[in-house]
BAMINU-757241 format. One record per residue (C-alpha): residue number from 1; residue in one letter; x, y, z. Coordinates in Angstrom, 2 decimals, padded with zeros to 5 digits. Example, Ala and Ser with C-alpha at 12.3 -4.5 7.8 and 13.67 -1.06 7.14 Angstrom:
2
num=1 residu=A u=012.30 v=-004.50 w=007.80
num=2 residu=S u=013.67 v=-001.06 w=007.14
//
This chain:
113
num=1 residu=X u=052.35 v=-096.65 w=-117.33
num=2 residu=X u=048.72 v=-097.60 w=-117.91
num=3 residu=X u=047.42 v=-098.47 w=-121.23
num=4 residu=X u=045.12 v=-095.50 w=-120.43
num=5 residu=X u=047.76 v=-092.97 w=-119.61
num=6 residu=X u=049.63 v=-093.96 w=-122.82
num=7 residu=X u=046.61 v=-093.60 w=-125.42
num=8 residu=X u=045.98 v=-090.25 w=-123.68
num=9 residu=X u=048.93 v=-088.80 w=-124.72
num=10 residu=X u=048.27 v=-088.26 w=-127.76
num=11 residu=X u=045.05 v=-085.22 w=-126.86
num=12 residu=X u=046.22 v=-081.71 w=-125.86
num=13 residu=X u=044.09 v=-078.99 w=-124.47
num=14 residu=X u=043.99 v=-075.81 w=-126.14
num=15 residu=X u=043.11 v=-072.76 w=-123.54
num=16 residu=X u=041.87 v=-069.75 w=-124.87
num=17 residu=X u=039.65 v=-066.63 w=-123.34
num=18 residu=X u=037.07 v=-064.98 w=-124.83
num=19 residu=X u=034.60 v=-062.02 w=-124.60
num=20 residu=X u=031.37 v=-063.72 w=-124.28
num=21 residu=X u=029.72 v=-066.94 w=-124.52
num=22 residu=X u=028.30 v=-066.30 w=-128.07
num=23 residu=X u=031.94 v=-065.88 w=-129.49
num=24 residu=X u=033.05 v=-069.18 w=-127.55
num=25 residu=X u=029.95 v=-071.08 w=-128.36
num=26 residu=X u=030.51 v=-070.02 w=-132.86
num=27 residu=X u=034.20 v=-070.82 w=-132.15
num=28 residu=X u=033.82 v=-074.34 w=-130.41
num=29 residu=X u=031.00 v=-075.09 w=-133.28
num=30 residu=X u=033.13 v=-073.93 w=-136.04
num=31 residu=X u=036.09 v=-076.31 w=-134.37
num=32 residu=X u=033.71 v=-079.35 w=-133.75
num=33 residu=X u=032.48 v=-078.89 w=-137.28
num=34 residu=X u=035.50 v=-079.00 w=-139.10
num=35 residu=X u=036.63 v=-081.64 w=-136.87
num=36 residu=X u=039.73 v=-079.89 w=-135.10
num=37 residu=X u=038.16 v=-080.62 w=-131.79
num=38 residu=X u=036.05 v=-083.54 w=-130.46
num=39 residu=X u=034.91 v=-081.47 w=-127.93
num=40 residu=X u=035.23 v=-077.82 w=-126.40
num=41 residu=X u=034.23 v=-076.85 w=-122.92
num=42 residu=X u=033.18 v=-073.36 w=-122.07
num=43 residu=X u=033.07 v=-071.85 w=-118.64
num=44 residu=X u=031.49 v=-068.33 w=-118.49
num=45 residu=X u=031.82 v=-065.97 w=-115.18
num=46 residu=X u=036.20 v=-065.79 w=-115.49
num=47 residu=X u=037.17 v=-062.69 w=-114.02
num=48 residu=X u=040.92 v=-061.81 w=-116.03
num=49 residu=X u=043.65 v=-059.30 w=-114.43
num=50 residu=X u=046.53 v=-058.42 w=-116.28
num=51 residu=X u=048.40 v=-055.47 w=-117.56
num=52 residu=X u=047.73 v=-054.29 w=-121.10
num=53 residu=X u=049.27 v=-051.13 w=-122.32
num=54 residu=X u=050.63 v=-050.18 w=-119.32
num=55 residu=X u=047.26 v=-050.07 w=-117.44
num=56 residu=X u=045.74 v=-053.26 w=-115.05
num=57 residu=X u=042.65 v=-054.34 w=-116.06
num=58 residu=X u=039.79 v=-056.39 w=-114.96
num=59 residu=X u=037.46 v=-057.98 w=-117.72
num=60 residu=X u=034.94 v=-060.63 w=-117.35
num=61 residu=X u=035.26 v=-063.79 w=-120.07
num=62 residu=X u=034.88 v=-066.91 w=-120.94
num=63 residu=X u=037.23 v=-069.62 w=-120.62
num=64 residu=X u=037.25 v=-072.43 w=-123.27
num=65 residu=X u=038.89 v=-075.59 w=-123.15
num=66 residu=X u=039.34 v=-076.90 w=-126.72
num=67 residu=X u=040.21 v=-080.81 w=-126.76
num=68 residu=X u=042.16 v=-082.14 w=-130.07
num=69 residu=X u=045.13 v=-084.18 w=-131.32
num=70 residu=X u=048.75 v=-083.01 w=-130.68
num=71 residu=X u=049.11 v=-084.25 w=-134.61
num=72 residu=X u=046.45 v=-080.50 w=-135.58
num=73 residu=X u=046.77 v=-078.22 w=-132.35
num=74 residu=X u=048.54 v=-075.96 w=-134.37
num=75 residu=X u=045.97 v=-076.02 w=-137.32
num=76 residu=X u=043.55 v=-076.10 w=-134.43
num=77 residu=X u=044.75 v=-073.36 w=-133.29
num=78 residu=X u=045.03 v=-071.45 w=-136.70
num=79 residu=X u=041.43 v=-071.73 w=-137.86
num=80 residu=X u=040.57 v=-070.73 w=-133.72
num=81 residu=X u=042.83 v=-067.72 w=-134.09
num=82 residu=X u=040.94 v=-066.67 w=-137.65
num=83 residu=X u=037.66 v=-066.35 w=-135.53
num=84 residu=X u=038.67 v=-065.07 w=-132.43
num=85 residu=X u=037.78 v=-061.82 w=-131.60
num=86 residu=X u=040.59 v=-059.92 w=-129.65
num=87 residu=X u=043.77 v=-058.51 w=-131.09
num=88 residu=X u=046.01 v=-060.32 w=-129.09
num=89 residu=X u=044.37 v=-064.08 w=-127.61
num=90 residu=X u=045.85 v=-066.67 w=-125.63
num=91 residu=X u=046.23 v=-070.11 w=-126.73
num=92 residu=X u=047.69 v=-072.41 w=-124.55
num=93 residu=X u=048.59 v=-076.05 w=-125.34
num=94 residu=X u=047.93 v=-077.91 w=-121.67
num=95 residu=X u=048.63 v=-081.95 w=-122.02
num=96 residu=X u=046.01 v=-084.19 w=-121.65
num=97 residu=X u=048.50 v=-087.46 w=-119.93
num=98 residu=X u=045.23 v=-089.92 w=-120.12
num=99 residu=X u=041.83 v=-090.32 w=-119.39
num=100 residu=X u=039.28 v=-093.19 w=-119.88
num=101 residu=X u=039.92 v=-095.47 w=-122.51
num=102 residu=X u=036.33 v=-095.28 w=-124.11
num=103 residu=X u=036.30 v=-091.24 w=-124.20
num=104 residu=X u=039.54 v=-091.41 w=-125.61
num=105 residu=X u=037.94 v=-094.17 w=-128.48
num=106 residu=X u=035.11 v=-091.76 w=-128.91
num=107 residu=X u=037.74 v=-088.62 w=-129.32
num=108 residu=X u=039.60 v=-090.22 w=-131.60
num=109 residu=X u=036.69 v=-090.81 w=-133.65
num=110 residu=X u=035.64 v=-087.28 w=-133.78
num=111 residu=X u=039.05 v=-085.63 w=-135.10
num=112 residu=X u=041.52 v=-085.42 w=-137.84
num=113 residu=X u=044.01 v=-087.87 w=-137.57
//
């Protein structure tokens, strides 16, 4: 294993949807802020289908890709679940198994340890 995929290891992705781009956009700088995430990535136009309450539905979000340390997902995770707006999000922990060394370097730098 590269020295690359090894220090990667260490960086999970948290998923999570969201109504709008405002909410992801005070969430991610909340996270960054409190440094729980070195990063978060936000893709607006997500179509979601899924049941809820019996019914299908079809909503349009936002998807956000929140990058931290294994070590604070879950406190990550916490403070992102105290300012998310639905009843009932997803979070997701997605491995991160490397990545370039410097990014990594930088990432480090920008999170709990």
């Amino acid at each position: 294993m590269s020295e690359t995929a090894r220090t990667g290891s260490e960086f999970v992705f948290v998923y999570t949807t969201l109504p709008d781009v405002e909410s992801a956009e005070e969430m991610a700088q909340a996270l960054v802020e409190s440094r729980l995430a070195a990063c978060a990535n936000i893709y607006p136009g997500v179509i979601s289908v899924y049941e809820w309450q019996g019914e299908v539905e079809r909503a349009e979000e936002v998807a956000m890709f929140i990058k931290t340390r294994r070590a604070i997902a879950e406190e990550t995770i916490a403070e992102a679940r105290k300012l998310h707006p639905y009843d009932m999000p997803a979070f997701l922990l997605l491995p991160i198994d490397g990545g370039h060394a410097d990014y990594l370097d930088w990432a480090r730098r920008q999170v709990k340890p």
